[in-house]
C-alpha positions in Angstrom: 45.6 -23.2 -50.1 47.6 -21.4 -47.3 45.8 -19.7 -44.8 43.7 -18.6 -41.5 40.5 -20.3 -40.8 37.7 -20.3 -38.3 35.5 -23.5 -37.9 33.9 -21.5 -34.6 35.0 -19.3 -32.2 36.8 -21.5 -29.9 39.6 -22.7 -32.2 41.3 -21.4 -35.8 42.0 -23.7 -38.7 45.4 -23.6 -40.4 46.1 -25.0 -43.9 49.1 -27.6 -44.2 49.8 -27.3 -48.3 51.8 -30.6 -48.3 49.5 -32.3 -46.5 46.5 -31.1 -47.8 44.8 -31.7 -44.3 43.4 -28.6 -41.7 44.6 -28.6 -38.7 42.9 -27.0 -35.1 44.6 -24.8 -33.2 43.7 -22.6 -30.3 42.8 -19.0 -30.4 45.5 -16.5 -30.1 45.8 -15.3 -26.3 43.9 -18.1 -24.9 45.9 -19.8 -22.0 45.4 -23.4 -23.0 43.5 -25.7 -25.8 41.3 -26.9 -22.7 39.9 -23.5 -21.6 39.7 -22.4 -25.9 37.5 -25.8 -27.0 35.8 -26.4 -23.2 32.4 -24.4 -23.2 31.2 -22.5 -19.9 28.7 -25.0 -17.8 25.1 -23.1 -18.0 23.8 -22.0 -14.5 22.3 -23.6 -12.1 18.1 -22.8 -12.5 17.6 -22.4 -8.5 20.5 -19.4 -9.0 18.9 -17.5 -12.2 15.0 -17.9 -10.2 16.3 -15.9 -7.1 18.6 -13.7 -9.1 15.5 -12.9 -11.4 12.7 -12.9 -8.9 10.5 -10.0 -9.3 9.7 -9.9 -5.3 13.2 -10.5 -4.0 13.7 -7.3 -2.1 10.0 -6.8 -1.1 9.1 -6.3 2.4 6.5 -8.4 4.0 3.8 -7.5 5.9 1.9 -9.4 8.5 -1.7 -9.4 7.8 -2.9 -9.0 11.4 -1.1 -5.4 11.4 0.7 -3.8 14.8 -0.3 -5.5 18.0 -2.1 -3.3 21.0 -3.8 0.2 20.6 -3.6 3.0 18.2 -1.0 5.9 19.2 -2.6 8.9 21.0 -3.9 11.4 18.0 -0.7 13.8 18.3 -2.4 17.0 16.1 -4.7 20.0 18.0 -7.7 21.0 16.3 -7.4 22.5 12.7 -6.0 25.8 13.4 -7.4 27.7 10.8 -11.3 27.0 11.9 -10.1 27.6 15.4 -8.8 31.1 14.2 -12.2 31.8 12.9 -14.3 31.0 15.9 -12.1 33.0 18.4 -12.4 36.0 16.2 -16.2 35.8 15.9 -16.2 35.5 19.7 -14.2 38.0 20.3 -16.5 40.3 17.2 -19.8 39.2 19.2 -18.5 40.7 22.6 -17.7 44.1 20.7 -20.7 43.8 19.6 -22.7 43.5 22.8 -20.9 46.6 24.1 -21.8 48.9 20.8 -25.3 47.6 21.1 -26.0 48.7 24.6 -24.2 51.8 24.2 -26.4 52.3 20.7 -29.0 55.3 21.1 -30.7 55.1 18.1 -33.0 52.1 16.6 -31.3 52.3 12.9 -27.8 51.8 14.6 -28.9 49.2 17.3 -30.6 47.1 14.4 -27.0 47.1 12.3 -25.9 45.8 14.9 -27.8 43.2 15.9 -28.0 41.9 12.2 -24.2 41.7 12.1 -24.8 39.8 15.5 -26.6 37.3 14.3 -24.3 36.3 11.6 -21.7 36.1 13.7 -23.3 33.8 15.7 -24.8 31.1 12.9 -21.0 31.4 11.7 -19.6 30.5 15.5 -22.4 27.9 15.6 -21.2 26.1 12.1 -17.9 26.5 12.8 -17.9 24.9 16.4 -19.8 22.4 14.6 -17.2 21.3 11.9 -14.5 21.4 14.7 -16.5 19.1 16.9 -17.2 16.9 13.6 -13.9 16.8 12.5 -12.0 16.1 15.7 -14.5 13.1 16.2 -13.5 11.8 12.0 -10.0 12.2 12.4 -9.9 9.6 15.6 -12.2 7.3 14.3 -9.8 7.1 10.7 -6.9 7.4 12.7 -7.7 4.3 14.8 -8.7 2.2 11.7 -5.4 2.8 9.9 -3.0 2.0 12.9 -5.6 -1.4 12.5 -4.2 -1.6 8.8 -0.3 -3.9 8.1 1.1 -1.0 7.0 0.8 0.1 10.6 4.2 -2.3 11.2 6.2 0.0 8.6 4.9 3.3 9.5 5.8 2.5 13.5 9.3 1.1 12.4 9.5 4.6 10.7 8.5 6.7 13.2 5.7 8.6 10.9 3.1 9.3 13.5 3.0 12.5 12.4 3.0 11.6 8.6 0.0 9.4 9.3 -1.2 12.3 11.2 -1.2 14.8 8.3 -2.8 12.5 5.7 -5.8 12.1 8.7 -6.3 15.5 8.7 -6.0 16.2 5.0 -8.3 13.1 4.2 -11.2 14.5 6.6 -11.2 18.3 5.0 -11.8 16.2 1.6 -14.5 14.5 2.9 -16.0 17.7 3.6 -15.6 19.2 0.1 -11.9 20.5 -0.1 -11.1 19.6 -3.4 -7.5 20.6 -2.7 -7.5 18.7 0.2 -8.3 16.4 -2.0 -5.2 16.1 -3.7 -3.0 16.6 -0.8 -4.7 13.4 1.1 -4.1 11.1 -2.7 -0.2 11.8 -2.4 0.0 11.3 1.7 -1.7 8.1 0.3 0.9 7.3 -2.2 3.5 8.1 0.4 2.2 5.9 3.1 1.2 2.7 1.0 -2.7 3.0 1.3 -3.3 1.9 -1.8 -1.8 -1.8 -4.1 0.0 0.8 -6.5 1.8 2.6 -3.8 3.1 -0.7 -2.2 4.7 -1.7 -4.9 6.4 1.2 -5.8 7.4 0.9 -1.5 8.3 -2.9 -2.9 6.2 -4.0 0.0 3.8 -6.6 0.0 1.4 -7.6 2.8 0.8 -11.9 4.1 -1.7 -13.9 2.6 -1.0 -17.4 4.1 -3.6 -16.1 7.3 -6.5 -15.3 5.0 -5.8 -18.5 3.0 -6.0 -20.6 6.7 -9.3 -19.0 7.3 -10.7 -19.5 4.2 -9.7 -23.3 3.8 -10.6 -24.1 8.1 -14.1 -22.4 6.9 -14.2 -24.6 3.3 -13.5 -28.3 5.9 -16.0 -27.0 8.4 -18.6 -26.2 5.8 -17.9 -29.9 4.5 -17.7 -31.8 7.7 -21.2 -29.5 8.5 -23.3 -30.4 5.2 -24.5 -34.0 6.1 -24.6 -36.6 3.0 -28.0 -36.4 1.2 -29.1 -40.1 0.9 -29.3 -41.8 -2.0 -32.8 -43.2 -2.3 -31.9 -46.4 -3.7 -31.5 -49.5 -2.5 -28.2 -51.6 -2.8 -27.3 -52.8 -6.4 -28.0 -57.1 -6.7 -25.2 -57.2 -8.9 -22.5 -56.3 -6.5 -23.0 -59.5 -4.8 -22.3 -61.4 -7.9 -18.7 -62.8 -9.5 -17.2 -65.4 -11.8 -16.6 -68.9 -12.0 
């Protein structure tokens, strides 16, 4: 029977009717029978592993973080506390003025009621600026200590670094939306695993590893060998003739 065949998708199959036999032949378009029947050699596996490794683009990290001392803190004092304690100053030295010029008792004992508000309110308030200036260096220190230290000096975010600092310490004092402000600086500056793999950064593990296996040999070489309390086995003198 006359007619097109396919035995695979490389070649086509004609039928010869006076021969009653099938011959091969190449696929229309193809250049040559070579490059129609020849199948394409598979990849090398070294090529597909880098092509496919997860971590290809990451950025790596050293473990002992950016060498010499932290950056100078570069924010004043929060503004908004400093705000309030220069206007209860400034409300307490009104104060002392309308008091002495008072001439009754009722009025002279307003006043000095509103004056001593004024003053537990200076009093806590030059008390969380004092606190909070001292917080903000100590954190600020410890995370120009961290690796990602490296990356944020590459990138210039002093001031990004900065911000988080200051948004991170009004948290610890009970600003819930501080609270959320300092978790995205944290996602933004790599501060947690999640966030460095989203920056497709990773930080070096080979020091750690050192440490822990020069601790492991020292332990061993330290622990001295318990004796066995036996004496030496007859037997092993012993052999075949």
């Amino acid at each position: 029977m006359a007619g097109w065949g396919r035995c695979c998708r490389c070649c086509a199959v004609r039928a010869t009717p006076d021969r009653g036999m099938l011959h091969p032949e190449p696929v229309r378009g193809s250049d040559s029978d070579t490059e129609a029947i020849m199948p394409v050699p598979p990849k090398h596996p070294s090529v597909r592993a880098r092509r496919n490794d997860p971590k290809k683009d990451f950025t790596t990290l050293s473990a002992s973080g950016l060498k010499g001392p932290a950056p100078a803190w570069p924010l004043l004092d929060d503004p908004t506390r400093t705000t309030y304690l220069e206007l209860a100053q400034d409300r307490l030295a009104e104060l002392e003025v309308e008091i002495a010029g008072a001439e009754d008792g009722r009025t002279k004992g307003r006043l000095r009621r509103e004056q001593n508000k004024l003053e537990m309110s200076s009093a806590v308030l030059r008390l969380q600026i004092e606190q909070a200036r001292d917080l903000e260096v100590a954190l600020w220190d410890s995370l120009w200590a961290m690796p990602q230290a490296v990356m944020w000096s590459e990138a210039h975010a002093h001031r990004e670094v900065a911000q988080y600092v200051r948004w991170k310490i009004r948290a610890e004092q009970g600003d819930m939306k501080a609270a959320s402000e300092a978790r995205q600086w944290s996602d933004r500056l790599g501060l947690n695993p999640l966030a460095l793999l989203r920056l497709r950064v990773e930080i070096e593990q080979a020091a750690a590893a050192e440490d822990r296996g020069r601790a492991r040999r020292e332990k061993t070489q330290a622990t001295p060998k318990r004796p066995s309390g036996k004496g030496e086995d007859p037997r092993a003198g012993l052999y075949a003739v």
